[in-house]
C-alpha positions as CSV (number, residue, x, y, z in Angstrom):
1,X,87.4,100.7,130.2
2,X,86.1,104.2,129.5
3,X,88.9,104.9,126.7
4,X,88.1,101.7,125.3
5,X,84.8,102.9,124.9
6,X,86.3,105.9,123.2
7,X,87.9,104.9,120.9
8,X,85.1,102.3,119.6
9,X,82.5,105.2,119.4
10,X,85.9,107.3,117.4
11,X,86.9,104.6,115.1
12,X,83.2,103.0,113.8
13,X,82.3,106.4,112.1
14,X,85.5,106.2,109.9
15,X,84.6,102.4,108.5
16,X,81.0,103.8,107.6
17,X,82.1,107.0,106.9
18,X,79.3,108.6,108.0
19,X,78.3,110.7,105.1
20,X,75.4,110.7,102.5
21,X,76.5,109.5,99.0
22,X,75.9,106.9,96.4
23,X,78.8,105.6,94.6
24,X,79.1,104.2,91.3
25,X,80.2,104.3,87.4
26,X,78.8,103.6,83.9
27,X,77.9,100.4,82.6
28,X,78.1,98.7,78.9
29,X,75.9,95.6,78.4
30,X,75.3,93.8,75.3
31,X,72.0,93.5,73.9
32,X,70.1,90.4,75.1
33,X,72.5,89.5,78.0
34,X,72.1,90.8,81.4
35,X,74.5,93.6,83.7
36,X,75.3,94.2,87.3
37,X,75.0,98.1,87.8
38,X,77.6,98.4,90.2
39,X,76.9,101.1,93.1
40,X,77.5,101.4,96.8
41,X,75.7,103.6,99.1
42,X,77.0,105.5,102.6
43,X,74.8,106.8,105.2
44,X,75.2,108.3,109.1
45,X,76.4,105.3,110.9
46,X,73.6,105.3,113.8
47,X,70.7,104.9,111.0
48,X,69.2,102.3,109.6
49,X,67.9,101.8,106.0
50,X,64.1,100.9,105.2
51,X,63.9,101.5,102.3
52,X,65.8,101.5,99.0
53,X,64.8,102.1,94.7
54,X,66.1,102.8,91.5
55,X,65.0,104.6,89.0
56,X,65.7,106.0,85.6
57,X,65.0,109.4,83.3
58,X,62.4,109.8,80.7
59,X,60.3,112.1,78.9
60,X,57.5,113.0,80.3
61,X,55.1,115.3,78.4
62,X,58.5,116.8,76.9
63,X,60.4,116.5,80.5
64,X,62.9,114.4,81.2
65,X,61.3,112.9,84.8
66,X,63.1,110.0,87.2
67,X,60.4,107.1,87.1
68,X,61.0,104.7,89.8
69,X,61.8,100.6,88.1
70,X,59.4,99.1,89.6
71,X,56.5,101.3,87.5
72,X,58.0,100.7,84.3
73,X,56.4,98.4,81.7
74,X,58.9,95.2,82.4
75,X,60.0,95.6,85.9
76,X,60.5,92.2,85.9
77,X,63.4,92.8,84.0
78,X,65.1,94.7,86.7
79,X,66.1,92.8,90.2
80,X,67.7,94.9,93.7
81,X,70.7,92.2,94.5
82,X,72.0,94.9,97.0
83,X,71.3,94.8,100.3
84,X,69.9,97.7,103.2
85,X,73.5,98.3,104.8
86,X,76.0,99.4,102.0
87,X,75.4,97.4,98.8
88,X,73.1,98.8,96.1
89,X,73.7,96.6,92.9
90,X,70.9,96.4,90.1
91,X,70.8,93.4,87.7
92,X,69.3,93.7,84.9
93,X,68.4,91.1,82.4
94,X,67.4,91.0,79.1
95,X,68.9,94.1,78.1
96,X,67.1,96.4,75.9
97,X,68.2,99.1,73.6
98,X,65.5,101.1,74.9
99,X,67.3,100.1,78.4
100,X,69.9,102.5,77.8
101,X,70.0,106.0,79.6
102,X,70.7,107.5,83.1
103,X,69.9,105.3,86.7
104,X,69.8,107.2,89.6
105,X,69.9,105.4,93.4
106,X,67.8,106.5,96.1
107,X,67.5,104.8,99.6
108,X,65.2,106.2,102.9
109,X,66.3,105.8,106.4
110,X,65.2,106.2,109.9
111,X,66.2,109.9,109.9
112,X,66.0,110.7,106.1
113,X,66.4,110.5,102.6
114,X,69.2,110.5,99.8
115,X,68.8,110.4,96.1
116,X,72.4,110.1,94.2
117,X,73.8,113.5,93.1
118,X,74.8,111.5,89.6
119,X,73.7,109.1,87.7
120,X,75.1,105.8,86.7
121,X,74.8,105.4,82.6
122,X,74.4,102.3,80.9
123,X,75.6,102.0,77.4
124,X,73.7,99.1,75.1
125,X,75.6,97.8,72.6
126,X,75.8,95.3,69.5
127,X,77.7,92.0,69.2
128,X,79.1,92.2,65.5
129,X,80.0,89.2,63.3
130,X,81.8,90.1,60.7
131,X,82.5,88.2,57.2
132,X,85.2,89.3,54.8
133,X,84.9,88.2,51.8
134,X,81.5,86.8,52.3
135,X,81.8,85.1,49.0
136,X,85.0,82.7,48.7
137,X,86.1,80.3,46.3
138,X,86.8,77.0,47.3
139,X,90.0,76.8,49.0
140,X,90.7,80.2,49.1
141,X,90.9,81.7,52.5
142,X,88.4,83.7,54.3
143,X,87.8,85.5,57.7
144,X,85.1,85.3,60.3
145,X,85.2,87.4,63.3
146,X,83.0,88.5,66.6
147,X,83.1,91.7,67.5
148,X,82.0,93.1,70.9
149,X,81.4,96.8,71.1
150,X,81.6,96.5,74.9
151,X,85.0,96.5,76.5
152,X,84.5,93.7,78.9
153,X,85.9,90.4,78.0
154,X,83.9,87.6,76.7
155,X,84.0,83.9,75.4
156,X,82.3,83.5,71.7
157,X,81.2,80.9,70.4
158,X,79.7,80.0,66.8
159,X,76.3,78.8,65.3
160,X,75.7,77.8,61.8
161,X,72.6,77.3,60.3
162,X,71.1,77.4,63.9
163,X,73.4,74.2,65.3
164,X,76.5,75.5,67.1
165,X,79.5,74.8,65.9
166,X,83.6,75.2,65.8
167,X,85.0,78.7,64.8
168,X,85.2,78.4,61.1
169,X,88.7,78.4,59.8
170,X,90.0,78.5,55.8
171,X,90.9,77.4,53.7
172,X,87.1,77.1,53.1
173,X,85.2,74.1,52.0
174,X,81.7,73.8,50.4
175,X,80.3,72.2,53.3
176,X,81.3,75.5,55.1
177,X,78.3,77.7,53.2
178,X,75.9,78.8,55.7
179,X,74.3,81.5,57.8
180,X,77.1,82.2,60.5
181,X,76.2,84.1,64.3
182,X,78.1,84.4,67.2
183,X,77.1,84.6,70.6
184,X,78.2,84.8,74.2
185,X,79.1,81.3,75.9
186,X,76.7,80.9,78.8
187,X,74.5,83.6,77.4
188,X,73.5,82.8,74.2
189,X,70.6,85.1,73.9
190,X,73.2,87.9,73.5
191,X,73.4,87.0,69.5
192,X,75.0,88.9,66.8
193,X,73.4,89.8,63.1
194,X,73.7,86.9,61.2
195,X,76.4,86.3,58.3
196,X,75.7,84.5,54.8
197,X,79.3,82.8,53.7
198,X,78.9,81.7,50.1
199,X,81.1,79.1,48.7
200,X,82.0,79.0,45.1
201,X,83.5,75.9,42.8
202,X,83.2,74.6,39.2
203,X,80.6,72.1,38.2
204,X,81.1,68.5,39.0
205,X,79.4,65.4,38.8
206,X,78.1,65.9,35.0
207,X,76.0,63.5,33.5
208,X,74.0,63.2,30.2
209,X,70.4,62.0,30.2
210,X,68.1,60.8,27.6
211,X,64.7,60.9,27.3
212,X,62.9,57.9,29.1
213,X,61.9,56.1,26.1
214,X,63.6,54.6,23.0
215,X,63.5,56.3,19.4
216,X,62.6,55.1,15.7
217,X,64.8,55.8,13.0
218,X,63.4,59.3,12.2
219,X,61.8,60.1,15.6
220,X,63.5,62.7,17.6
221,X,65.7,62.6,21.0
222,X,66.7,65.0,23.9
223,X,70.2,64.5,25.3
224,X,70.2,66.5,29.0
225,X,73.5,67.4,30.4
226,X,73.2,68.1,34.6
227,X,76.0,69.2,36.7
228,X,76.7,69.8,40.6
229,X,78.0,73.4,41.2
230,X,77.8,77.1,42.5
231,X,77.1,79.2,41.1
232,X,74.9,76.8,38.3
233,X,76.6,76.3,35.4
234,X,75.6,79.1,32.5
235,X,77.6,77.5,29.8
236,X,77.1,73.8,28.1
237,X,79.1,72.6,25.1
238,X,78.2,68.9,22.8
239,X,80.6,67.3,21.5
240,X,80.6,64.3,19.3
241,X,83.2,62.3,18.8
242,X,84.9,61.3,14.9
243,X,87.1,58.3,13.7
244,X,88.9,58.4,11.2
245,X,91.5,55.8,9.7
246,X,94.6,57.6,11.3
247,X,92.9,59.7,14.3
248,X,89.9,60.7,16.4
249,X,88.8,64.1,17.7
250,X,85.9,65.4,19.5
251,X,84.0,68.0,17.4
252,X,81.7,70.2,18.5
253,X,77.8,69.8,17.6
254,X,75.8,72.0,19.8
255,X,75.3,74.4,22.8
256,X,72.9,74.6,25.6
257,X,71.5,72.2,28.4
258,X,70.3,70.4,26.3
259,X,70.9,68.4,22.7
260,X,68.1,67.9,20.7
261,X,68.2,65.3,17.6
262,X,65.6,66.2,15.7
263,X,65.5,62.9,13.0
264,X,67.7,60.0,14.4
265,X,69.4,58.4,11.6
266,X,73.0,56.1,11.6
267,X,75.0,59.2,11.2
268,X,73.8,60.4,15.2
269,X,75.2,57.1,17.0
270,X,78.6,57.5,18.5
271,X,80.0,59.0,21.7
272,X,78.8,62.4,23.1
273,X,80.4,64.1,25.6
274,X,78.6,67.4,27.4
275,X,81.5,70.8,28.8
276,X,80.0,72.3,31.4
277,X,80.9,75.7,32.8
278,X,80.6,78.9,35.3
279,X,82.7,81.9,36.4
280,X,84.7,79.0,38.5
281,X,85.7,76.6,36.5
282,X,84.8,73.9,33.5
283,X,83.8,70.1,34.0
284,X,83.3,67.6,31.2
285,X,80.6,64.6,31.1
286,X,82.2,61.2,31.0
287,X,81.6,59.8,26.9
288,X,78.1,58.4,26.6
289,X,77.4,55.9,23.5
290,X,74.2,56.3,21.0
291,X,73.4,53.9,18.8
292,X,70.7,52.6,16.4
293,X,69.7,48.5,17.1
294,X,68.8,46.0,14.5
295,X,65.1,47.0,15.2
296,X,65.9,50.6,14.0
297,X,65.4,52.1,17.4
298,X,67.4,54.4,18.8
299,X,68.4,53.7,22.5
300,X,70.4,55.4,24.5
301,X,73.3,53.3,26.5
């Protein structure tokens, strides 16, 4: 029975070790999410822990001082999810730039006190998204990425226009514009800057207007030629179109938005047609018919 003893009273100082120290390593969190300082703390076997704190280095009237956690402006932010026998883990949430720096671990017990030799450092970084080209043509391919400054692997995911969505993928469509961020899945406060993907195409869905009221012979009218595209058309072409006995052909009679007719007379009525343009592409109007009724008014059909 006695060596039985012995040996119990031998072995239990190797699993504790026995010894003073605080173990742990640096930390890289992202900005907006939340880490687990990982740190583990040894002590002589026969005490027992009473206390335990972290704290951090600042300046301090030009001195860089260890303030404890819990007397710092959000200590809220910080939580002890160790325990008082060998576990010393700090979460903290809501990570700050300003959170960055040096942690040091100190714990009292029954026959003294220990405050870590080193420090633990966490590293705050960025999550990146990243756009190239951030102007596109549509159809043309593009490339939309995350990037994570901290090592540790993480799930993205993708919001556009504030309303998450499926990682964008080309060739690129005009419903794809939009201001782009990613974030971390099950932590989406941990956001990235926000991306702006512009999508490009030639003008479509051209149409000529007329002023809302019918003309005199004599009295002027305003044909307006509109278009869908991006970026706006900067370019409009009239054209009007001739007969003649053996052929027809569209020639042109203006330039600009819009047509203006100063003195309606037989000679105006006939087909118009309005060319849109941009850096994309060119559109045309479908034909549109003026004409002069028996009441010599101009109308515009």
């Amino acid at each position: 029975m006695d060596s039985w003893m012995l040996m119990i009273l031998v072995f239990m100082p190797g699993v504790w070790s026995g010894d003073w120290g605080v173990t742990f390593g640096d930390q890289c969190a992202l900005r907006g999410g939340s880490v687990v300082m990982k740190c583990s703390y040894d002590y002589p076997w026969r005490d027992t822990v009473t206390q335990v704190e972290w704290s951090r280095t600042l300046v301090t009237s030009g001195t860089w001082r260890l303030h404890p956690l819990s007397s710092l402006p959000s200590p809220r932010d910080f939580k002890y999810v160790g325990n008082l026998y060998h576990n010393c883990n700090l979460k903290i949430n809501n990570v700050k730039p300003t959170d960055e720096g040096q942690y040091y671990f100190s714990f009292v017990t029954t026959s003294d006190k220990w405050t870590s030799k080193t420090y633990a450092y966490l590293f705050v970084k960025e999550l990146t998204a990243v756009l190239k080209p951030s102007t596109v043509k549509e159809g043309d391919d593009f490339r939309l990425t995350c990037v994570s400054e901290c090592p540790t692997s993480t799930t993205i995911v993708w919001f556009k226009d504030g309303q998450q969505v499926p990682t964008p993928g080309s060739p690129v469509r005009r419903e794809d514009a939009g201001s782009y961020f990613c974030a971390v899945l099950g932590q989406e406060t941990v956001r990235s800057n926000s991306v702006t993907l512009n999508v490009q195409y030639g003008p479509e869905n051209i149409s000529i207007s007329v002023d809302d009221q019918q003309f005199t012979e004599g009295s002027s009218v305003n044909l307006t030629c509109s278009s869908v595209a991006n970026p706006a058309a900067d370019n409009y072409s009239w054209y009007k179109r001739t007969d003649s006995p053996s052929s027809s052909s569209w020639l042109q009679v203006g330039w600009g938005q819009v047509l203006s007719l100063p003195s309606v007379e037989a000679s105006h009525t006939g087909l118009y047609l309005c060319q849109a343009s941009n850096s994309v592409g060119t559109g045309n109007s479908t034909a549109q018919l003026v004409t002069l009724i028996t009441e010599d008014r101009a109308r515009f059909t």
